[in-house]
Structure formats: C-alpha cells, structure tokens
Steps between C-alpha positions, in 0.01 A plus 500: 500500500604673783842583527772331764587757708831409695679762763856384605554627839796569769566711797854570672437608890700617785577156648318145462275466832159647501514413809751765581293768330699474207358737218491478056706747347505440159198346302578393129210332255537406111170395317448214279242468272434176333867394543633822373680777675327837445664794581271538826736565774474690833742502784482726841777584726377555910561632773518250757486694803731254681865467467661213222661262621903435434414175356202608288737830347755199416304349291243793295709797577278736661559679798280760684635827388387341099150459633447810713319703228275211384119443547359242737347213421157658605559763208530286190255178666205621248760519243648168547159316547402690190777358314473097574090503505384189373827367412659163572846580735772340406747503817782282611469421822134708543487428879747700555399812292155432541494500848739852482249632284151422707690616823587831296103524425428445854711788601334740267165415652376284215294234612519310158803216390694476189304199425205660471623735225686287229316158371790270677856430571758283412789396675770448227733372817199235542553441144847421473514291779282263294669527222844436640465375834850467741625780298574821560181753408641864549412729238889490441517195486198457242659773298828281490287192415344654199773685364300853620785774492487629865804655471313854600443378775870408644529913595172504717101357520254689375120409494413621107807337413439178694158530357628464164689218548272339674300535187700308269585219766117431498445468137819263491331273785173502377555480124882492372507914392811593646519878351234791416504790358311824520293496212335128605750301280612157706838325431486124562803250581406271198681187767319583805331195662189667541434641159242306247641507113255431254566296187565631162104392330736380148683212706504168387278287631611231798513182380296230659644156592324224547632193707560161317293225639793380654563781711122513585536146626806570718357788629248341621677227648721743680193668653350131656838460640457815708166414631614177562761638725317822662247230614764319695 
C-alpha cells in the first residue's frame, strides 16, 4: 500500500496584497506520513527584494536588514518543488499561500504551478468552516479550540512553527488526535466527540426485550391514530 504522504505548508510575506507586489519570505513544510509526523522538515528564509511592511514586521518579526543575506525564491524553487512532489498540501487558508507561491514561480521564469507538482491541496480553513460554521477559524483560534499549546507562538509567527501546529489541529478535526510525537506515537482525548471506542470483546451480552402483547397492541393503536390525523 502506498504510503499517505501529507506536507503541512505556510508562508509569512512582506504584506497581504499580491496585488501590491507583495513577496514570501519565509516558507515552512512538515511531512506526514500515514498520520504520523516524521522528522522531514525544511524551512527557507528569502530575500524579498522589496521592503516589509510595518504591519507585516508586527506580526512575524522580520525586517529587511534579517533578510538581506538570504537566497531568493528563484534559488531554492527546485529545492522546494523537490521537497512537496507528489504530496497532498495541507494549508490553511491555501489561496492565499498558494497564490504567493505560483506568483513566486512566475517570477523565476517557471512556467509550471504548484498544482502541478504535489497530488492536491487542502484547505484546512475550508475545513473548519464546515466543521464549526459561525465560528471563529484562525489557526489561533483552532489551537485554542483543541487545547493545541500555541503558546510559542505569542512572541512572533513563524511558518515551520505554524506548520506544526497546524499539524496537530488537523488530526484533531479530522479524527480526535490532539498530540504527536516524533517517533509516530499519537495521544488521543479518550472524550473527544469525534473519536470511535471499541468494546471490550468479554462484555456481557445486551439483553433483548421483547414487548408484551399489550404493548404491541397499543403501539399499534397509537400509530393509526397518527395516520388518522396526518391525513386530515
């Protein structure tokens, strides 16, 4: 059987609007396989070649003089594509990073999308939405949700690290697994809705009732009084 091959993804950028020629900076990706963490990580710092915005610096911490010295995006693209081939992305809010990360390939002169190199995407935003609709769906919030400890996160964003939470959020949504470990050992919250338990096979067996002739007869007198009355 061929194995599950999940790559969480996120990107922090100079500002929000591609439309103002905002640019990636930071690329983070944590692998999956078959519903356990690996320790198959990668994570590139760039060079923008544009200023950062105030707001942006607020909120991941980077300013230009950090990035001067790192590669473009054009430099580590084979790298990169290398790294998610044929997996299934795993991004909150892909859009957004996706379309950051086909405008980057267009800029290097690549012709091909992102699409076209892993085997599909999923929006865990899309996700949660479903799954909690009229709530709120930020990764930070999700973390709260599911008791995730974000508390790295409180001194500034980071893409590996929001890759890695976004990790455990998505086995909580999608199965009840609210912690991993390293080594592919899963923790489960033995009360969480989601989570099937499966019966000791020694249990007694459930007893059977059968209804008294009596009760058969007023049951079915009940049920002609409702078709009585629906036909009204």
């Amino acid at each position: 059987m061929q194995d599950h091959r999940l790559i969480f993804l996120d990107t922090e950028t100079t500002g929000l609007e591609l439309v103002e020629e905002h640019r990636i900076i930071e690329i983070g990706c944590w692998e999956m396989l078959n519903r356990e963490a690996t320790e198959q990580k990668r994570r590139w710092l760039l060079n923008p070649e544009r200023d950062i915005s105030a707001g942006a610096t607020k909120v991941h911490g980077f300013d230009n003089a950090d990035l001067a010295g790192q590669p473009c995006f054009a430099d580590i693209a084979e790298e990169f594509l290398e790294f998610i081939r044929a997996g299934e992305l795993v991004i909150h809010n892909a859009p957004f990073d996706m379309g950051f990360l086909n405008a980057e390939l267009e800029r290097a002169g690549r012709q091909e999308r992102i699409e076209s190199h892993c085997s599909g995407v999923i929006d865990s935003l899309t996700l949660a939405r479903q799954l909690h609709p009229g709530q709120g769906n930020s990764l930070a919030a999700l973390c709260k949700r599911y008791g995730v400890d974000a508390s790295a996160r409180e001194a500034r964003h980071g893409a590996l690290l929001d890759a890695r939470l976004l990790m455990q959020v998505y086995l909580a949504m999608t199965s009840g697994q609210l912690s991993i470990d390293m080594h592919g050992t899963a923790t489960t919250d033995e009360h969480h809705p989601g989570r099937n338990s499966r019966l000791p096979a020694e249990r007694p067996p459930l007893p059977i009732i059968a209804p008294t002739p009596e009760e058969k007869a007023a049951h079915e007198r009940i049920l002609g009084d409702i078709a009585v009355t629906r036909d009204k």
